[in-house]
N, C-alpha and C positions, 0 to 999 in steps of 0.2 A: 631886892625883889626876888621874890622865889622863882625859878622855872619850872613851868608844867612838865617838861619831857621828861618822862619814866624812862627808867635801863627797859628795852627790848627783853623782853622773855626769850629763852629756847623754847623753839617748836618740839612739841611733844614726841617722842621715838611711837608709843604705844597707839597710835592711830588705828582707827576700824581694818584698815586694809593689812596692816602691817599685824594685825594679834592675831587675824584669818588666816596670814599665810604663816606664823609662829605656831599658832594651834597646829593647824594642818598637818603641818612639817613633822609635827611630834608624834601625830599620831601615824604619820603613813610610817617613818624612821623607827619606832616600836616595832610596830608590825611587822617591820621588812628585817627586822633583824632579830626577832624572835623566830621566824619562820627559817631566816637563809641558811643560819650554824645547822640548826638541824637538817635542811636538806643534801647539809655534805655529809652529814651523819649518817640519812639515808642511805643515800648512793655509796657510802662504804659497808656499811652494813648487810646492803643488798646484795652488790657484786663480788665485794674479798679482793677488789685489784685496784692496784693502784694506777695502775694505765688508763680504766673507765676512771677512776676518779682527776687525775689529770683531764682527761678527754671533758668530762663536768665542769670542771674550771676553765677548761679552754674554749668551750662552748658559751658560758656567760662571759666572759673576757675580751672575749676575740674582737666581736661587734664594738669594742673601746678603740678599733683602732683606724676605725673607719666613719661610722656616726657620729661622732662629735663634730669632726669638721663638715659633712656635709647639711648636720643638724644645724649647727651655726650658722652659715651660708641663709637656711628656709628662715631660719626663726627670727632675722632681722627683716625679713619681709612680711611676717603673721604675727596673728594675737601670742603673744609666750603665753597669757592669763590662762587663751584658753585650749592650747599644745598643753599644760601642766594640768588643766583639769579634766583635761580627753584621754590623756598617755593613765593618770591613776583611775579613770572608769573602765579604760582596759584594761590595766591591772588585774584590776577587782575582778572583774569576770575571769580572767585567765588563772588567781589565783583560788576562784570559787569552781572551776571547771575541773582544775585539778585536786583539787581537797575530795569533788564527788568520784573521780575515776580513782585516787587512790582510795577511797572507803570502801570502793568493792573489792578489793583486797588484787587487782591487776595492776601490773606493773611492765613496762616495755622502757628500757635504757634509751633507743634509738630516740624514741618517742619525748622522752622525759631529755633527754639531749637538746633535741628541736624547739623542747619547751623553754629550756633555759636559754637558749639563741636569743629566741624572741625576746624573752626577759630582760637579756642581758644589752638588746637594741632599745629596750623602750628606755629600760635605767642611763643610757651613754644620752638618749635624745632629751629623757628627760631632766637631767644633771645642769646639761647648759642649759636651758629654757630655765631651769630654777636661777641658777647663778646671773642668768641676763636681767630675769624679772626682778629677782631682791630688791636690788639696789634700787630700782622704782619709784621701792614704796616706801622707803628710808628718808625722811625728811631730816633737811639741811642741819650739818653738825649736829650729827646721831651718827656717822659712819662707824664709828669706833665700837659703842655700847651696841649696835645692832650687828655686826661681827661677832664682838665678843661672847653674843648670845647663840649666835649661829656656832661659833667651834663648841660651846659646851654643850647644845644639842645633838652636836655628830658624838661626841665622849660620850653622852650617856648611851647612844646603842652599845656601847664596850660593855657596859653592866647586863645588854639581857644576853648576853652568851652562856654562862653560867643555869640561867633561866630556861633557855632554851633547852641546853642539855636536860635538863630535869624533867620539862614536860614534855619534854621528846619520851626519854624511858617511859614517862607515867602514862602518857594517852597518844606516843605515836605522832607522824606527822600531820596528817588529814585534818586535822581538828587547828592546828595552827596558822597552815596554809587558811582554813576557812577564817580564822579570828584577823589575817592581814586580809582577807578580802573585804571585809567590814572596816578595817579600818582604814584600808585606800577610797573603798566608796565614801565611809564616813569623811573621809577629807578632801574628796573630788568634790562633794556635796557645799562644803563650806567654802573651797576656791570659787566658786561662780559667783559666790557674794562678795567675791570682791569686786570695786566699783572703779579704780582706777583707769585714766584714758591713756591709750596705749597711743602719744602723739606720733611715737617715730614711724609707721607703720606709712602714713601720709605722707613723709617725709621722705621714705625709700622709693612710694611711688614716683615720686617727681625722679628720681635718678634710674628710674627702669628702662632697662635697653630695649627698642623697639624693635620689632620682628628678629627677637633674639632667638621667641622661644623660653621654657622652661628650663631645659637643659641647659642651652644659653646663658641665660641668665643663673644660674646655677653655680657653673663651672666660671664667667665673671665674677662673681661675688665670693666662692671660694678664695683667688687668687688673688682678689682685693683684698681678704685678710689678711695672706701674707706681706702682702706689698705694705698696707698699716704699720707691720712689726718694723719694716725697715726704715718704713718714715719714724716711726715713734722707739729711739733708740733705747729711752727709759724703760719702756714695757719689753723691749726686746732681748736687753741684759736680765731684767726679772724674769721673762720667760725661757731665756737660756740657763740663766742658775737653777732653776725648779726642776728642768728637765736632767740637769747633771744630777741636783738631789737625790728624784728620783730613783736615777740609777743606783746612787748609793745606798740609797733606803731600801730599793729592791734586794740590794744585796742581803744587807740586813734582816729584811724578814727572811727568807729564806737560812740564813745558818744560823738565828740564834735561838731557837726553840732547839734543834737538833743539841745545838752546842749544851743546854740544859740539860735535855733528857739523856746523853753522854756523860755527862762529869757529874752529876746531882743524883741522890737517890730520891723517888718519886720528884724527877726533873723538870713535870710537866706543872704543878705546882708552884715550884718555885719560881717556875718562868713567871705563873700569872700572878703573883706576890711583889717580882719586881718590877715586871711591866705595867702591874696594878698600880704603880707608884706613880707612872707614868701619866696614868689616868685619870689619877686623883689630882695631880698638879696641872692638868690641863682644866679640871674642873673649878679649881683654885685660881689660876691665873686667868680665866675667862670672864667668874664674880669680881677677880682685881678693875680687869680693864672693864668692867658694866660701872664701876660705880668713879673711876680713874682717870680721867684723859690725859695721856700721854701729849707732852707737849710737842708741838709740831714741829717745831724747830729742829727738835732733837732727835726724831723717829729714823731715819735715814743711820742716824750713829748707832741707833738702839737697834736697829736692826740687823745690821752687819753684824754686830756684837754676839748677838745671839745666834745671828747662824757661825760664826765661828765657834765661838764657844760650846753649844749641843753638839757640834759635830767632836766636837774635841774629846769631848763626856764620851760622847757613843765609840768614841775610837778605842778608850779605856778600860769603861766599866767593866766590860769581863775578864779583866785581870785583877779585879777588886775585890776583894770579902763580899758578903752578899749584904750586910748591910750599908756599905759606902754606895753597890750598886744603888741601892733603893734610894738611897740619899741623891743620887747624880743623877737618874730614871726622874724622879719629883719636880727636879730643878730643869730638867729636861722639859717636863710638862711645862712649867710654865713659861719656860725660853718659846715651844713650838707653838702656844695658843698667841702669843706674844707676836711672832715671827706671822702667825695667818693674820690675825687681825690688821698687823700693819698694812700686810701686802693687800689684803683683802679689799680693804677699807680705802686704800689709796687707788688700786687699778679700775677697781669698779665706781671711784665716785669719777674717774677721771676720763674711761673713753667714754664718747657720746653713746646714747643709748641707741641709734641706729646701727653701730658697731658691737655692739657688749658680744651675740650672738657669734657674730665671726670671730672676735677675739677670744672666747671664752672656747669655742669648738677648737680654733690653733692651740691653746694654751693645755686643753683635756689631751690632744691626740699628742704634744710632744711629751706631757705629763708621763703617758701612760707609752709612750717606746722605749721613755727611758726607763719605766720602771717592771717594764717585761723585759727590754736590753740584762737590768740587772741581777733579774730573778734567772736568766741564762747566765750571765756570768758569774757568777755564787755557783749554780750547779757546775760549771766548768771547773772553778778554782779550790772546790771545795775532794773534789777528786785526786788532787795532790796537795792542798796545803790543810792543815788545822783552821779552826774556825774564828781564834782570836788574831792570829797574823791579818786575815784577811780584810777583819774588821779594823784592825789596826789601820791597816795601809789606807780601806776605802774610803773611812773614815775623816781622815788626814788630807787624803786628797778633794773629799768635799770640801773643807775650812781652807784648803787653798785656790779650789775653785768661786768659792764665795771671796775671797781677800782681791783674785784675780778678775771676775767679772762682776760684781757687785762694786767693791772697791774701784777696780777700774773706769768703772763706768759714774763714779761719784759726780762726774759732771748733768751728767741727765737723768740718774734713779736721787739723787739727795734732793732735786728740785719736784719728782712724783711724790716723794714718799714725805717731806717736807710740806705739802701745800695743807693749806685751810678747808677743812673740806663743811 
């Protein structure tokens, strides 16, 4: 006798909510990175110093080091849906306010300084609100293919830099800034259709501390994230390697364009030919894992592996001909789209969704110490040592920091990064 029970379908990735907040994404991420290259372009352009232009980067930077955690704290207690579609209507106006005073051809540093603060608060508040919301809208065993479309989305802003330059020279910044304020409203506009019900929000009520207070309660729910990390030793080892990364990475950016434009004739080139590698491989390995799933069992192994390994590549490469570079850059890409997805995919289907916000605001703010930690340490070390020693060493000491706290920690990140999601 035959049995009626059919195999269970997978629930669809591509859901109404889920293409709203994909569309959206792309267009606000276009926009925001056609307009931002050129706005450092500006502000050197304008001043000829490089101290206002630090002062520029330190100005949108700065608010990373502070907002995320107190964002995260708010945003497990409000709608995230509609903090990410309020923060890009402000946007839009802020970046349509400024397209009209730069068209009159006035310009104030101080002024455009304060502009980028602001900026640089709403991007830190609106980063975690997106990263809490995502996972949402991601239906059951999709974690992987809906990551791996989120890393190739962040890579393709890599491509309008190039773009940027170009119509920066052709028509100036004003006109850019105004095409991102169209296309932040255009994607403020399509987040509010999304329909999803935000349960946890109910769920924080019943845990709200009575005649606490705002601030109160605030500053509890900050120090509940921490305290989270300590309970949850899996997410705490992940969040400590990231933050060492970091460092390393910082360092990284910081001496290897120099290290280029030093030893290469038209250096700046080359850099973006084999960093371009880089790019392309994360484009590649993010189409792998959309159409791949990596077996669960094994993600925990695969992923050590690869942070070993890219770190190994990065410690080397520029001691390499420039085509082994571009070869070990490639391979690189898809060890790093490889290494987010896992992490991505496993941390977020794993805290509850009343935590994502505080988790996600700890995880941004040690993200980003260590990776301003490291962008000071590069400029320190790079004052007495060459530029491949350093990457050597920092290099090396990431794949032992991964061996040391990921590895070590195999008892509690193999059962995160392991589970069925």
């Amino acid at each position: 006798m035959q049995s009626d029970k059919r195999p269970t379908l997978p629930a669809p990735l591509w859901t109404r909510d889920f293409t709203i907040i994909t569309v959206g994404s792309v267009i606000s991420m276009l926009g925001n990175a056609l307009s931002g290259f050129a706005m450092s372009l500006m502000v050197l352009d304008i001043s000829k110093s490089t101290l206002l232009y630090a002062i520029y980067l330190m100005m949108y930077t700065g608010p990373q080091l502070i907002m995320p955690i107190l964002g995260g704290a708010v945003l497990d207690r409000v709608s995230r849906k509609k903090m990410i579609y309020t923060l890009d209507f402000i946007s839009a106006g802020l970046y349509a306010i400024m397209a009209g005073v730069l068209a009159t051809g006035w310009f104030s540093f101080p002024l455009f300084a304060a502009y980028c603060f602001l900026l640089g608060s709403i991007e830190s508040v609106y980063q975690v609100a997106y990263q809490s919301f995502y996972p949402l809208l991601i239906t059951e065993g999709n974690y992987q293919k809906a990551y791996s479309i989120a890393s190739v989305l962040e890579t393709t802003t890599a491509f309008m830099v190039p773009v940027s330059t170009f119509l920066y020279n052709l028509i100036g910044l004003s006109p850019l800034l105004a095409a991102n304020a169209v296309c932040f409203f255009a994607a403020a506009v399509m987040e509010t259709r999304i329909g999803h019900e935000e349960k946890y929000i109910e769920t924080q009520k019943e845990t709200a501390l009575k005649d606490a207070g705002r601030f109160g309660q605030l500053t509890a729910d900050i120090r509940e994230g921490f305290a989270y990390l300590k309970v949850e030793k899996g997410l705490m080892a992940v969040v400590a390697y990231f933050a060492v990364m970091a460092m390393c990475d910082g360092v990284t950016q910081v001496i290897t364009l120099p290290y280029f434009k030093n030893h290469y004739n038209n250096g700046e080139y080359v850099f973006i030919i084999v960093i371009g590698m880089m790019v392309v491989g994360r484009m590649i390995g993010g189409m792998i894992h959309y159409k791949t799933v990596l077996p669960a069992a094994h993600r925990y192994v695969i992923a050590l592996t690869v942070y070993i390994t890219i770190s190994l590549f990065q410690a080397v490469y520029l001691f390499l001909p420039i085509p082994v570079m571009m070869i070990l850059c490639f391979a690189d890409g898809i060890g790093g789209v490889t290494s987010y997805t896992i992490r991505e995919s496993a941390t977020q289907s794993y805290v509850p969704d009343e935590m994502k916000g505080r988790f996600n605001g700890v995880f941004h703010l040690l993200f980003m110490v260590g990776a301003l930690a490291g962008e000071l340490l590069a400029g320190v070390l790079a004052t007495w040592l060459p530029e491949r020693p350093i990457m050597l060493v920092m290099m090396t000491f990431n794949a032992l920091a991964a061996l040391v706290i990921i590895g070590g920690a195999k008892k509690y990140v193999a059962p995160l990064y392991n589970r069925v999601q």
